[in-house]
C-alpha positions in Angstrom: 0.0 0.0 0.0 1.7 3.0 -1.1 -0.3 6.0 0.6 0.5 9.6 -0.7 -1.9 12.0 0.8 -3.5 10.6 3.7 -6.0 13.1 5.8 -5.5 12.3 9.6 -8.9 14.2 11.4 -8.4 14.7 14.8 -4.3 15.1 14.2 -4.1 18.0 17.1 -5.5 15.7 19.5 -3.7 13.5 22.2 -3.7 10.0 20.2 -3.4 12.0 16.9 -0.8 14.1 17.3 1.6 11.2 18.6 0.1 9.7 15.4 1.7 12.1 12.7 4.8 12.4 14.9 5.2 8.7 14.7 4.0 8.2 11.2 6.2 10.8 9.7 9.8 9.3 11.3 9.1 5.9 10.0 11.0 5.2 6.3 8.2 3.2 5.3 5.6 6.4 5.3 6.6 8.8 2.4 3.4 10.2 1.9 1.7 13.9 2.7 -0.6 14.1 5.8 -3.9 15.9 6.0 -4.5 17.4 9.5 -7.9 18.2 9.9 -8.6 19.4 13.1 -11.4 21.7 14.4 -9.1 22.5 17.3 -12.0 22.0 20.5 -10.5 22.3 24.1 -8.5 19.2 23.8 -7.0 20.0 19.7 -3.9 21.7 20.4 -1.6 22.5 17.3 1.3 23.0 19.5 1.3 19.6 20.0 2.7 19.4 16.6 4.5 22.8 16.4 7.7 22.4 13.8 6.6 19.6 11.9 6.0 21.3 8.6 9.9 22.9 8.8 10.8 19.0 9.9 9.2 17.3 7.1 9.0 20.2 4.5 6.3 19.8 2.2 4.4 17.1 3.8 2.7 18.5 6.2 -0.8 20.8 6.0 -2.8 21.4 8.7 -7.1 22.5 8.1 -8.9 24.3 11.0 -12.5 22.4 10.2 -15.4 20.7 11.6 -16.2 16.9 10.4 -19.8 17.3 10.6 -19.0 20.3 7.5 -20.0 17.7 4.8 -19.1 20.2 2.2 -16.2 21.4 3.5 -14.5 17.6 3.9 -15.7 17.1 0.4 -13.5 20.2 -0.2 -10.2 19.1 1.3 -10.9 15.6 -0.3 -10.6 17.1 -3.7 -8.3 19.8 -2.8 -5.0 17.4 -1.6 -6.5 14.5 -3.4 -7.1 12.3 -0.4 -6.3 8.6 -0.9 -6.6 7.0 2.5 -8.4 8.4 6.2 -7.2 8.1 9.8 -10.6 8.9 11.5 -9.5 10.4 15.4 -11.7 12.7 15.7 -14.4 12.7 18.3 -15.5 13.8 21.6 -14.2 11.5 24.2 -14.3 12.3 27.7 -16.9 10.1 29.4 -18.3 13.0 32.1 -18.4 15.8 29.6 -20.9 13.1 27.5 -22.8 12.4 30.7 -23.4 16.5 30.7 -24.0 17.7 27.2 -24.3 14.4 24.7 -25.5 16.4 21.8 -22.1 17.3 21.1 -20.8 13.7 21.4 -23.8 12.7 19.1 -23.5 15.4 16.6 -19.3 15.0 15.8 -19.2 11.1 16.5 -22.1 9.4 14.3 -22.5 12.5 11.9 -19.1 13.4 11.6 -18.2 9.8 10.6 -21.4 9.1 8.4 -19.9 12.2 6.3 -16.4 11.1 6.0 -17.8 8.0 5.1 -20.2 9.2 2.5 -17.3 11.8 0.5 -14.7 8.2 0.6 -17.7 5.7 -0.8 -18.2 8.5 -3.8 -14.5 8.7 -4.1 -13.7 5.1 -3.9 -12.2 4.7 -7.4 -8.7 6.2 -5.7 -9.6 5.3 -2.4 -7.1 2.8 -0.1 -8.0 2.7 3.5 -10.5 4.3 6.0 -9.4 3.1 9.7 -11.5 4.5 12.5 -10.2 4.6 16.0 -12.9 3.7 18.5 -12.8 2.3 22.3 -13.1 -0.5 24.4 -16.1 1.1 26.4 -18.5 0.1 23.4 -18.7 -3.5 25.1 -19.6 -2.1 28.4 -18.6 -3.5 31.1 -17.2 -6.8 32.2 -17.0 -9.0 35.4 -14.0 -9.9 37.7 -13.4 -12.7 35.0 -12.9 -12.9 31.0 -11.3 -10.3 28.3 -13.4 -8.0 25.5 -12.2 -9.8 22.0 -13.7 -8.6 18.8 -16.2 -11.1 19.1 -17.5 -9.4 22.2 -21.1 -8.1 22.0 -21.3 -4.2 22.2 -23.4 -2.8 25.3 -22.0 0.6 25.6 -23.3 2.1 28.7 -22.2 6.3 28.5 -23.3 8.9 25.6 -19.8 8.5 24.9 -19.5 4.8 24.1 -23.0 4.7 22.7 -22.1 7.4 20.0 -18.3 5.3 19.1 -20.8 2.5 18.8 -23.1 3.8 16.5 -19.9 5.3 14.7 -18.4 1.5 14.2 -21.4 0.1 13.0 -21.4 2.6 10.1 -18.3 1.6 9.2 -18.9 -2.2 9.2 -22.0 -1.2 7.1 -20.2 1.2 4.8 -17.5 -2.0 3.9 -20.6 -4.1 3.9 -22.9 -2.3 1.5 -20.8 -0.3 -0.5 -17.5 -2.3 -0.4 -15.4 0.2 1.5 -11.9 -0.6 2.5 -12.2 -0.1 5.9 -10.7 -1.1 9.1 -11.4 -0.5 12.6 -9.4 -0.5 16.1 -11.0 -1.0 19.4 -8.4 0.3 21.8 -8.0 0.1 25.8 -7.2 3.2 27.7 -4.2 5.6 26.5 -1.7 7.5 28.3 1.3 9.1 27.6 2.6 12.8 26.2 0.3 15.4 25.4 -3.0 14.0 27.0 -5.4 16.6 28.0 -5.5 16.8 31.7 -9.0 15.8 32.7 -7.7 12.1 32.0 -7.0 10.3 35.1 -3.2 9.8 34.5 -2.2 13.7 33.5 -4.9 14.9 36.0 -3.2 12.9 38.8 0.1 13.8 38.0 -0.3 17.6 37.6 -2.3 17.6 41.4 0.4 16.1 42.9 3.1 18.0 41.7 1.4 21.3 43.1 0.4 19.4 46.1 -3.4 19.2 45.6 -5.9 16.7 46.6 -6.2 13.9 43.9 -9.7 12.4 43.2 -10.0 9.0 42.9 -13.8 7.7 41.8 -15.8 5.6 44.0 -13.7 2.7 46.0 -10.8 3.5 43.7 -11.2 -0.3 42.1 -12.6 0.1 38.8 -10.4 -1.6 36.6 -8.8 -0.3 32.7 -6.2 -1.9 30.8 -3.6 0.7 30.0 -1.7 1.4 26.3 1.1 3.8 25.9 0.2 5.8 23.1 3.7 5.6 21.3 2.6 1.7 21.0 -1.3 2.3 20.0 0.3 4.3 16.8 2.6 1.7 15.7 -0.5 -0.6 16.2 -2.8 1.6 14.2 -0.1 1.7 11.1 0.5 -2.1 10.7 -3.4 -2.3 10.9 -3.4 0.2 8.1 -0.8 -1.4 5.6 -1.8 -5.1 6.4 -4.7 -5.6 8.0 -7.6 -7.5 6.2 -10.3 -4.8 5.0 -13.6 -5.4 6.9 -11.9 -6.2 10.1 -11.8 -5.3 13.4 -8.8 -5.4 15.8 -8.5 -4.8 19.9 -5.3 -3.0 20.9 -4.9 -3.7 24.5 -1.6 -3.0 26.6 -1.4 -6.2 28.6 -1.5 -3.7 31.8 -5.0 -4.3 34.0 -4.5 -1.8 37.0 -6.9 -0.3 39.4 -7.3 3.3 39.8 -6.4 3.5 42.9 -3.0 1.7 42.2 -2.5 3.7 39.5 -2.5 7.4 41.5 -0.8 5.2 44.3 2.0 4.5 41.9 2.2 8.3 40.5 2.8 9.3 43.9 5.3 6.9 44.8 7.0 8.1 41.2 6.8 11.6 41.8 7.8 11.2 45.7 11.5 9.8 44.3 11.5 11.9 41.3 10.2 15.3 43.0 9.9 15.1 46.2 7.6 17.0 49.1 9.0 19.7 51.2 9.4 17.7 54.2 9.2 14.6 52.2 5.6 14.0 52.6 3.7 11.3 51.0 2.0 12.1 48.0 -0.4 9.4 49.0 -1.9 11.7 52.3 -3.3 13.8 49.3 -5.6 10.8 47.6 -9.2 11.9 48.4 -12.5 9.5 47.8 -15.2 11.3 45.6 -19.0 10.6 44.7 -18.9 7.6 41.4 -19.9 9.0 38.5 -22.9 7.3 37.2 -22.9 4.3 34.5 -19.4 4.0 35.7 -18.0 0.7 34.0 -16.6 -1.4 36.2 -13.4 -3.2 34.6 -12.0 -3.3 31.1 -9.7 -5.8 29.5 -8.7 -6.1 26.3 -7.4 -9.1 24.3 -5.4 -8.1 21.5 -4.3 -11.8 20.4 -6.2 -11.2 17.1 -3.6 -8.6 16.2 -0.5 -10.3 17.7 -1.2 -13.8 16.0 -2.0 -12.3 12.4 0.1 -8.8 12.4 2.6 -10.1 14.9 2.0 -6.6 17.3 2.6 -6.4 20.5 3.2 -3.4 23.7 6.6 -2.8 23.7 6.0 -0.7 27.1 5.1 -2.1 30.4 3.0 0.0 32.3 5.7 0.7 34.9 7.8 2.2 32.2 5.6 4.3 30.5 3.9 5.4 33.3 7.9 6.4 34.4 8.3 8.2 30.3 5.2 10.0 31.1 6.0 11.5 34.2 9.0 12.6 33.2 7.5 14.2 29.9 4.7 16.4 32.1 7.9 17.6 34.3 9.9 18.6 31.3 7.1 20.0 29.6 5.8 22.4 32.6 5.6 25.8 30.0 3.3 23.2 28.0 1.2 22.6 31.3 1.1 26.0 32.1 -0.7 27.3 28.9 -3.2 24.5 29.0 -4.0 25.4 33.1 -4.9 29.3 31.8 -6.2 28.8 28.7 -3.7 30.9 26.7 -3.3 28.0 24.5 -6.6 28.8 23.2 -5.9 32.5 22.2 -2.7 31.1 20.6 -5.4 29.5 18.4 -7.8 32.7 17.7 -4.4 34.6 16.6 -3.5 31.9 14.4 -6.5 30.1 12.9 -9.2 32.7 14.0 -12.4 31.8 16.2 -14.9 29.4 14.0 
């Protein structure tokens, strides 16, 4: 599969941005990427700031919205699209549970268009991978792992719309013959995650000394996936997997909550430690659960390791470490994401709509 202009939507994103990083330093990837991006709270183009001098030429970035079915049609014939890496998408689970018109709007109607403009286009077309999440199968007991086999019962406004979103796609390969393929992946962490996530959230409290909320008991379970690894999982899928197929990306790591902020404050206790060399730990506070809170998520990922021979080449343990150790080098990065002023970097640069 030889990909030349390849639109990545979502790019300014967590996931997506680590995406084109990654993408664009392996040999095997020569083509142009696409960023489309309609830069919400979490789209940040800093995240990506240089790449365009790095890779000269083969880099363009689009402020637009997904759900702008004539606009998408207009980038599509405009850098001659051949292949789509669909990120976009609202994601946080509580922000769903608060406003889900959003989460409905961008993640079923976003994706039926992108679908729609690559089905008329399909004479050129190579590959439409969607990236969606393990919460579409709900939740599971103490026992068993989510395989692709797995029925979906997503229980948040948030899995509900990914799960609409994936069964368009299986429908658009279906029906209309679409080379598509999908990911279902466990829980990311890793550089440049918005901090309402668990792992950045945590980490950023307990550097400044602040209480750190922890849902519930604490012992809701999530497989964890350093992002660096979900990208290299996501490309292979792209070049080799078979069209029509789904494939879970899981990072072997099943951790608690609870263990997981006990284990950033252990981290940052050596790395960073309290005046008076406090415990981080004394600052874990207990909060009301969030409702339709899933209980534990596994993933098994043996589909992709038997036929595209992937596997996590980070233990939790060391990427939790890496990611530490990004958020205290990257503190001027922090800082503009606490006030905001990343967001008026934005309106100078790409304007307000």
């Amino acid at each position: 599969m030889d990909i030349k202009n390849l639109m990545v939507t979502g790019g300014c994103g967590f996931i997506g941005s680590n995406f084109i990083d990654h993408l664009f330093a392996k040999p095997d990837f020569q083509g142009r990427i696409v960023n489309v991006d309609k830069l919400t709270y979490a789209g940040n183009p800093e995240n990506l700031r240089g790449i365009d001098i790095k890779y000269p030429g083969r880099y363009i970035f689009v402020k637009a919205d997904i759900c702008d079915a004539g606009l998408m049609q207009e980038i599509f014939d405009r850098y001659d699209i051949d292949a789509i890496c669909h990120f976009a998408a609202e994601s946080h689970v509580d922000r769903s549970i608060k406003r889900p018109e959003s989460f409905i709007h961008t993640n079923i109607i976003g994706t039926f268009n992108l679908l729609e403009i690559a089905k008329v286009n399909q004479e050129k077309f190579q590959i439409f991978h969607h990236i969606s999440t393990d919460e579409v199968y709900g939740s599971l007991g103490p026992e068993g792992l989510f395989t692709e086999e797995t029925p979906y019962r997503p229980n948040s406004p948030y899995s509900a719309s990914k799960a609409a979103s994936d069964h368009l796609l299986r429908a658009y390969h279906e029906t209309f013959g679409l080379p598509t393929t999908l990911s279902n992946c466990s829980n990311n962490y890793g550089p440049y995650q918005f901090p309402e996530k668990l792992i950045p959230l945590v980490i950023m409290n307990a550097v400044e000394g602040k209480p750190l909320p922890v849902y519930g008991d604490g012992k809701n379970v999530r497989d964890w996936l350093y992002v660096t690894d979900h990208c290299e999982a996501i490309w292979i899928i792209m070049q080799s997997g078979k069209r029509g197929e789904t494939y879970n990306i899981g990072g072997n790591s099943e951790m608690e909550n609870i263990v997981i902020v006990e284990m950033i404050c252990d981290l940052l206790d050596e790395m960073l430690p309290l005046a008076g060399k406090r415990s981080r730990r004394e600052l874990i506070t207990f909060v009301k659960d969030r409702p339709g809170h899933d209980r534990r998520y596994a993933i098994d990922f043996t589909k992709l390791h038997r036929t595209l021979g992937w596997s996590p080449g980070e233990s939790f343990p060391t990427g939790l470490r890496k990611t530490i150790r990004w958020y205290l080098d990257h503190t001027s990065w922090i800082e503009r994401i606490k006030t905001g002023e990343y967001q008026q970097w934005i309106k100078e640069h790409y304007g307000e709509g």
